[in-house]
C-alpha positions in Angstrom: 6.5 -11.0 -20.0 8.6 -9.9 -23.0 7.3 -5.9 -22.2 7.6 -6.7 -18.9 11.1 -5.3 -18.4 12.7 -4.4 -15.1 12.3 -0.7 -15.3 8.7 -1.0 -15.9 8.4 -3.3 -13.2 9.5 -0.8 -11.0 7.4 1.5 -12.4 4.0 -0.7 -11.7 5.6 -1.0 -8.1 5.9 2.9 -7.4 2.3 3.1 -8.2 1.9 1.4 -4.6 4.9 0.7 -2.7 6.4 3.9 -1.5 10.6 4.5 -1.9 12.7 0.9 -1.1 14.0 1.5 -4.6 17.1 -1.1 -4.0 14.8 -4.0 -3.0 12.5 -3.0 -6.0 15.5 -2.9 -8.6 16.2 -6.6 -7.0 12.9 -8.2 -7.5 12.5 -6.7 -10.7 15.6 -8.2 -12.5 14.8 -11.4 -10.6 11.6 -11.4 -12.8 13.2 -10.9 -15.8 15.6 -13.3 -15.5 12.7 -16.0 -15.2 11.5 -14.7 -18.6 15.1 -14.6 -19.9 15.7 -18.4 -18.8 12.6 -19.2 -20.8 14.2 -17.8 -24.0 17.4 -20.5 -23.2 17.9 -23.2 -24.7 16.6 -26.3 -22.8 20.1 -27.9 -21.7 21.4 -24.3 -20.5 17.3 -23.4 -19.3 17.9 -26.6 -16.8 21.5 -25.1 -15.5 20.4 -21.6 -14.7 18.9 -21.1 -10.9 17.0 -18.5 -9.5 18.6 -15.8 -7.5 16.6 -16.0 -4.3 16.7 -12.8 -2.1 16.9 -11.6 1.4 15.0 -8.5 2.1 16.0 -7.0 5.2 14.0 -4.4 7.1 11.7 -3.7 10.3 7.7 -4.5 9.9 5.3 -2.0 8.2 8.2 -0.6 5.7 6.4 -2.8 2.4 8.6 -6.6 2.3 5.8 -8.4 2.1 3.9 -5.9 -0.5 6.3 -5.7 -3.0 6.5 -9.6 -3.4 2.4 -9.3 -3.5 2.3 -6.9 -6.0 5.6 -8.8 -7.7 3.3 -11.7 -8.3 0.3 -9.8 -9.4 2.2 -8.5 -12.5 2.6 -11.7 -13.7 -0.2 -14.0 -12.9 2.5 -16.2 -11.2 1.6 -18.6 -8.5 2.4 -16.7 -5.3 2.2 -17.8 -1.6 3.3 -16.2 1.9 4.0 -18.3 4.6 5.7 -17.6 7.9 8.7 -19.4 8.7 8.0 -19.6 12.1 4.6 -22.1 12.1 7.1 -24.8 10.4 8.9 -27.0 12.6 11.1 -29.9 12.6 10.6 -33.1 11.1 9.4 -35.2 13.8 7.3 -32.7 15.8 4.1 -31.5 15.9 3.7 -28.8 13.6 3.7 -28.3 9.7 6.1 -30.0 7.6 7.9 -27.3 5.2 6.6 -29.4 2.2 3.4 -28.3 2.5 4.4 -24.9 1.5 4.9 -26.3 -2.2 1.6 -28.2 -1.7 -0.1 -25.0 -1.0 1.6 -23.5 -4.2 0.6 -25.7 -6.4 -2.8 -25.1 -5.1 -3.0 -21.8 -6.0 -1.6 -22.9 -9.5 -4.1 -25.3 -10.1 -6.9 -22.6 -9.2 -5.2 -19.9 -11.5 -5.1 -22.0 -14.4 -8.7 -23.5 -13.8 -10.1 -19.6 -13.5 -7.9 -19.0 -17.0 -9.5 -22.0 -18.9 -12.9 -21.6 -17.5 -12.7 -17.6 -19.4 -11.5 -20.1 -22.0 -14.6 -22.7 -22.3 -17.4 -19.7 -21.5 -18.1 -19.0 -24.3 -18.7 -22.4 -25.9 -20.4 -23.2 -22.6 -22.7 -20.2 -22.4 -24.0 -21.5 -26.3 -24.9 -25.1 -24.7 -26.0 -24.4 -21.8 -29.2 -21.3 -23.5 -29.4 -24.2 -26.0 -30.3 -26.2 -22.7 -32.6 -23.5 -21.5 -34.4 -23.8 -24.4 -35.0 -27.0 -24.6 -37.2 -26.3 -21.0 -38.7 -23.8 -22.1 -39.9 -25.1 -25.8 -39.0 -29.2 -25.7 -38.2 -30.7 -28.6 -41.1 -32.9 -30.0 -40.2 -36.7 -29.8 -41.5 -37.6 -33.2 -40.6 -35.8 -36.1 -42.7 -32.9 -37.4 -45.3 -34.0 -39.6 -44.4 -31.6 -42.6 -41.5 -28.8 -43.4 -43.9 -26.0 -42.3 -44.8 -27.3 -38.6 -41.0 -27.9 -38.6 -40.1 -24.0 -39.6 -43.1 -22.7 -37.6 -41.0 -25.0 -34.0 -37.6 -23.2 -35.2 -39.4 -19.9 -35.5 -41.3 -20.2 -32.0 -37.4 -21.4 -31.1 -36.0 -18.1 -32.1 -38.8 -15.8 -30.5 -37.9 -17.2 -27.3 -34.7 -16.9 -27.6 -35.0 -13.7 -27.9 -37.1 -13.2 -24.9 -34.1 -15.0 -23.0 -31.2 -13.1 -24.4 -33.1 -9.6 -23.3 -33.8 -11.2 -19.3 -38.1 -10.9 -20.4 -38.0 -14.8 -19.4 -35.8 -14.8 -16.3 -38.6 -14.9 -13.4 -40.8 -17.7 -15.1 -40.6 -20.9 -13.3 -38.8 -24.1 -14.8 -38.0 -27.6 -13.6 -34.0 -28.3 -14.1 -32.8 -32.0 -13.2 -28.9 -32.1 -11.8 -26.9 -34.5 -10.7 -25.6 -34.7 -7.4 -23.1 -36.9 -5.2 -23.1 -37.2 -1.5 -20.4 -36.5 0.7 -17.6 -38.3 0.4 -15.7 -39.2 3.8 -12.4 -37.1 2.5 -14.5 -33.8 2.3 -14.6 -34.5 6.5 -11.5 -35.6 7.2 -9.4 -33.4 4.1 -8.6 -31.3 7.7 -6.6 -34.1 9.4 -4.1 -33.9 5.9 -5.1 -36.1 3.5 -4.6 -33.4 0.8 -0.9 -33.8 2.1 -1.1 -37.2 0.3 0.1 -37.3 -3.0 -2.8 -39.3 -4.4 -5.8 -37.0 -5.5 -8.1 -39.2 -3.2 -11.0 -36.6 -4.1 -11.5 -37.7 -7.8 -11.2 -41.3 -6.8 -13.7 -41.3 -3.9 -16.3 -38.9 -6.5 -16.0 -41.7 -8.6 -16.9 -44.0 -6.7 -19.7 -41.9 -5.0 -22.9 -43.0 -6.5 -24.6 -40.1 -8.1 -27.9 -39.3 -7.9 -30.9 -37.1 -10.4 -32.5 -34.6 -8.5 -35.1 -32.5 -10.3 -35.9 -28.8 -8.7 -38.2 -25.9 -9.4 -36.4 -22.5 -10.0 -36.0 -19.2 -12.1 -34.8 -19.2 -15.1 -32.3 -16.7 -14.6 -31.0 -18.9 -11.9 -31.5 -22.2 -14.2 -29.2 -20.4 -16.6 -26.4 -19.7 -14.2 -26.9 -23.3 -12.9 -26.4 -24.8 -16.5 -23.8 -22.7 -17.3 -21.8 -23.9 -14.4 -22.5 -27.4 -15.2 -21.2 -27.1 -18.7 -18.0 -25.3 -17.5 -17.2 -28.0 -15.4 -17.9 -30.4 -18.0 -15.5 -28.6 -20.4 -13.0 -28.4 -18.2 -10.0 -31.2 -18.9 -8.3 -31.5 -15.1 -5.5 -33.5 -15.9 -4.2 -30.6 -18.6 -4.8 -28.2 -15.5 -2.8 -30.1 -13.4 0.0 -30.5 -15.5 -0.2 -27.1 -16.5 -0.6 -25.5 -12.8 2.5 -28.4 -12.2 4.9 -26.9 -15.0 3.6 -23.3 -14.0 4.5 -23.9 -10.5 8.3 -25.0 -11.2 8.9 -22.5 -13.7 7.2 -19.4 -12.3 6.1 -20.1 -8.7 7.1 -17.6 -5.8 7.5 -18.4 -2.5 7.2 -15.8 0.2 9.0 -17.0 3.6 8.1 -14.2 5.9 9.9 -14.1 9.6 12.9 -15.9 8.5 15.0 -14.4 11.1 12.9 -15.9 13.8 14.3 -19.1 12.9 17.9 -17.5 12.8 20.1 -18.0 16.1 22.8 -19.5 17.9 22.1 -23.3 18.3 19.9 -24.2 21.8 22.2 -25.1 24.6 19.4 -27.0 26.2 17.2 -29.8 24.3 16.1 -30.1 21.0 15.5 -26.4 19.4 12.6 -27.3 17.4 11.9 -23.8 15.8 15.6 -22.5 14.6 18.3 -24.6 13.2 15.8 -28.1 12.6 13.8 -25.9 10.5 16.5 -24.5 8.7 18.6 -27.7 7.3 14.2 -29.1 6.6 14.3 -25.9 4.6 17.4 -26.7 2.9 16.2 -28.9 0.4 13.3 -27.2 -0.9 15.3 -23.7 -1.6 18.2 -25.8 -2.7 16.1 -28.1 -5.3 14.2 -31.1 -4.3 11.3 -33.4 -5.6 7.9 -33.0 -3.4 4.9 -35.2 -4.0 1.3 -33.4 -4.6 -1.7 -34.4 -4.8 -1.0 -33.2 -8.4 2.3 -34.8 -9.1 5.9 -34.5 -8.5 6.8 -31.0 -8.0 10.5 -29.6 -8.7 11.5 -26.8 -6.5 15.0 -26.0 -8.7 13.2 -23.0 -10.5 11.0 -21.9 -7.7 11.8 -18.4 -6.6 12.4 -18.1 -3.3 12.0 -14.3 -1.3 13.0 -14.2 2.4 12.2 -11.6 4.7 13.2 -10.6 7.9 13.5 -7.7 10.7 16.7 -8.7 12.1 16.9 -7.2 15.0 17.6 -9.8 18.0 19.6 -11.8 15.2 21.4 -11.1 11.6 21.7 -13.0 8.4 25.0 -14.4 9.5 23.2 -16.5 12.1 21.3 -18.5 9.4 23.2 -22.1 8.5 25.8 -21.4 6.0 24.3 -23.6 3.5 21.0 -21.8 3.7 22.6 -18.2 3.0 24.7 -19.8 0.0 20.9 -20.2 -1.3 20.1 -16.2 -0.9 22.8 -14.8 -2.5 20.9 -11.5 -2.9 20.4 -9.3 -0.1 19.0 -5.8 0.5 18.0 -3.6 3.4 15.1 -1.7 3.5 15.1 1.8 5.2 12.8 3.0 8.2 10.3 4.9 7.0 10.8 8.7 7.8 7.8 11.5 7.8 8.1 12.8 4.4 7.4 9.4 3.0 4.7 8.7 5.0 3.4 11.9 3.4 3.8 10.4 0.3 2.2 7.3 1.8 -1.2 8.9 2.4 -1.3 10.3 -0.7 0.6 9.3 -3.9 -0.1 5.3 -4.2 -3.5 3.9 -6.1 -4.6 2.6 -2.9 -3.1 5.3 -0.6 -5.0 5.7 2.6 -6.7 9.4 2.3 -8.1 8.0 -1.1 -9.8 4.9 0.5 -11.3 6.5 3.6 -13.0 9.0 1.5 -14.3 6.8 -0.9 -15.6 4.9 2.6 -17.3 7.9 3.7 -18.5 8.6 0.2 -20.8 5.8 0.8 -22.6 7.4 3.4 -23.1 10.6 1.1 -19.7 12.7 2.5 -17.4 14.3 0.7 -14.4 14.0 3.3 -10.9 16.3 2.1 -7.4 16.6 3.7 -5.6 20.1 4.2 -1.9 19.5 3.2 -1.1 20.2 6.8 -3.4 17.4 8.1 -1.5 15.1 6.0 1.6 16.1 7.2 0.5 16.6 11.0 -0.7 12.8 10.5 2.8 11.7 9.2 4.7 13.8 12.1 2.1 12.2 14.5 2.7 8.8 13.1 6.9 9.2 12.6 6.6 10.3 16.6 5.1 7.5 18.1 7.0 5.2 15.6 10.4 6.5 17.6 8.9 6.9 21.0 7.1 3.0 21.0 7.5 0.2 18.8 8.6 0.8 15.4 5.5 -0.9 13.3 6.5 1.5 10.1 3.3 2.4 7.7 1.1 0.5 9.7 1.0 3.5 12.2 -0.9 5.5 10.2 -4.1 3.1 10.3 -4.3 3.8 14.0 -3.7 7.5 13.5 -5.9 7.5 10.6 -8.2 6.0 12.8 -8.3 7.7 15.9 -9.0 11.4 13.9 -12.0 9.8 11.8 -13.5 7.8 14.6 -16.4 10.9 15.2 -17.2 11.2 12.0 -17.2 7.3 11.4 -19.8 7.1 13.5 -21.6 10.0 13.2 -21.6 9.6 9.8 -25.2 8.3 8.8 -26.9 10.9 10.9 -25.1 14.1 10.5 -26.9 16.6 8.4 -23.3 18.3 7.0 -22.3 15.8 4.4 -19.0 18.1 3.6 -16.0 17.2 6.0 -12.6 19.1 5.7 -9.8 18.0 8.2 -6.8 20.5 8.8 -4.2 20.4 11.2 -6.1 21.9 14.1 -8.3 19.1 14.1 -5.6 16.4 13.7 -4.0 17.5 16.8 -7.3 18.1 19.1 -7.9 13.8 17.9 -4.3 12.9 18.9 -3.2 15.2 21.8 -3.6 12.5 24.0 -1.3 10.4 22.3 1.3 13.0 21.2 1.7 14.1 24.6 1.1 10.9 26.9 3.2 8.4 26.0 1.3 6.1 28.5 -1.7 6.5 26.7 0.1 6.2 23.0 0.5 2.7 24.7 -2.9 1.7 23.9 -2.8 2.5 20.0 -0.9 -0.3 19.3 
């Protein structure tokens, strides 16, 4: 994190998100300030909050990507969830604590993934040590002399070669595991146990008897077998959890997509479940709150918070004041406009004219863009956007799709295996659409 600095940050973003540069310059000194807190001292780390932000901005124009892509430079526990599935304490639905539980999940599994990189090594030595074993078994009594006992180690050795260069992996061995039966929370874990904050799955696998089962395989397969086995048994969980729990207060991001669908006047008529009830339940866990895991007591204090919104039947302003004193960081994100949709289909890593001809590579075609197919695509794509619904960069999947859906299908017969798209054949695909806006009706 101490290289990670914010101009950098924005630098790894512009390698995928195109433009947005304000919401990018937001995010990124909101992740540097996590790493400057660290460098506090405990009693002043403890006072400092994080800056939540509002991104504001209609669908397709890359909200929920930069906070993706925010996460991924950091290993930091990330998790998007829609505002809108949460309701109110006291009816059906899901309780916004579970959003935390659901972080610390994906914690728990980042930090198990790092350790078991950690243990592999010393795992991957016991467990050919354990191949071995089946293959050349130990005598039970000692040898009877130094020279039979040299002549075992040397045999040992030879094989171990063998194993080490794969000439072993498709004899035959028998490999005893252990295995426990299904414990009654693996069936009902769906109804919300996990929601408890007792880890009922290590005490119920403790008290599952286990039994030895002994089965024929491959040795390659035996190997991957053991291996896993010895991981596991490397593997310390309580340090996990306590380190997934400490990663998740000090790092964690929370994505709350849809936030202005819970935004609005208060209901004139009954109970409105899905606006201001969800708000003030949200209150507490932006604003700092204790919630029981199945992993421990969570604090929420540190926990980045990034909200996202279109805002068009509704505004910030309609949000409880309480819960916009908790996003004091706001920024708008422009519509998308023709030129960078040309910069869309082009300039990112993953931009979309790179990944359908590496599709099509597959079937042995070497599929190019004219630069005025790219930007009859974009134009195409701008159009509809202004005519129809505004869905942003997500338009150009469907366009994308409508001019490659011949050679798609064609494309594990056809005999020409070199495929160059210019204008002229952009706009024979999407005539229809471009000039019946009927039609354009059913591309999205």
């Amino acid at each position: 994190m101490k290289g990670l600095t914010p101009r950098r940050i924005v630098a790894e973003l512009d390698r995928y998100i195109i433009g947005q540069d304000d919401a990018k310059r937001a995010v990124a000194i909101a992740l540097r300030n996590r790493w400057r807190r660290q460098q506090l001292d405990p009693d002043m780390r403890d006072e400092v909050a994080p800056k939540n932000i509002i991104m504001i901005g209609p669908t397709g124009v890359g909200k929920t990507e930069i906070a993706r892509r925010l996460s991924n430079l950091t290993g930091a526990p990330f998790i998007k969830v829609e505002a809108s599935k949460y309701t109110e304490v006291g009816y059906v639905g899901r309780d916004v604590e579970s959003m935390i539980r659901d972080l610390v999940g994906v914690a728990v599994n980042l930090v198990r993934e790092e350790e078991r990189d950690r243990v592999r090594p010393k795992a991957e030595a016991v467990s050919e040590e354990r191949v071995l074993d089946l293959l050349l078994p130990t005598p039970q009594a000692p040898p009877a002399d130094k020279e039979a006992e040299e002549q075992h180690a040397r045999t040992r050795e030879r094989i171990r070669e063998k194993l080490i260069k794969g000439e072993l992996d498709e004899r035959v061995i028998e490999v005893s595991t252990e295995e426990r039966g299904t414990s009654f929370v693996d069936v009902i874990s769906s109804q919300g146990v996990e929601q408890l904050g007792f880890d009922f799955q290590d005490a119920f696998e403790k008290m599952m008897p286990s039994r030895t089962v002994t089965r024929k395989m491959k040795v390659s397969d035996a190997r991957k077998l053991l291996l896993e086995q010895e991981i596991d048994r490397l593997l310390e969980k309580d340090k996990i959890h306590r380190d997934a729990v400490e990663r998740t207060e000090n790092t964690g991001i929370v994505f709350l997509d849809e936030l202005d669908k819970i935004a609005g006047p208060p209901s004139k008529e009954g109970p409105d479940v899905s606006r201001e009830g969800v708000q003030r339940d949200l209150l507490p866990i932006v604003e700092g709150s204790n919630v029981m895991t199945r992993y421990g007591m969570v604090r929420t204090d540190h926990i980045l918070f990034i909200a996202a919104g279109a805002f068009h039947m509704t505004k910030p302003s309609d949000l409880i004041p309480e819960l916009q004193g908790r996003f004091p960081i706001r920024v708008e994100l422009k519509d998308l406009s023709s030129e960078d949709f040309v910069r869309i289909l082009t300039e990112p890593k993953n931009a979309l004219v790179k990944q359908y001809a590496a599709l099509l590579k597959t079937e042995g075609i070497t599929l190019t863009f004219t630069d005025d197919a790219v930007h009859e695509i974009a134009d195409v794509s701008a159009s509809v956007n202004r005519r129809m619904q505004n869905i942003g960069a997500r338009r150009l999947y469907t366009v994308l799709e409508k001019v490659l859906d011949d050679i798609s299908f064609s494309a594990p017969d056809v005999s020409e295996k070199r495929v160059k798209i210019n204008a002229e054949y952009v706009r024979e695909k999407v005539k229809d659409i471009a000039e019946d806006e009927d039609l354009s009706r059913y591309i999205l």
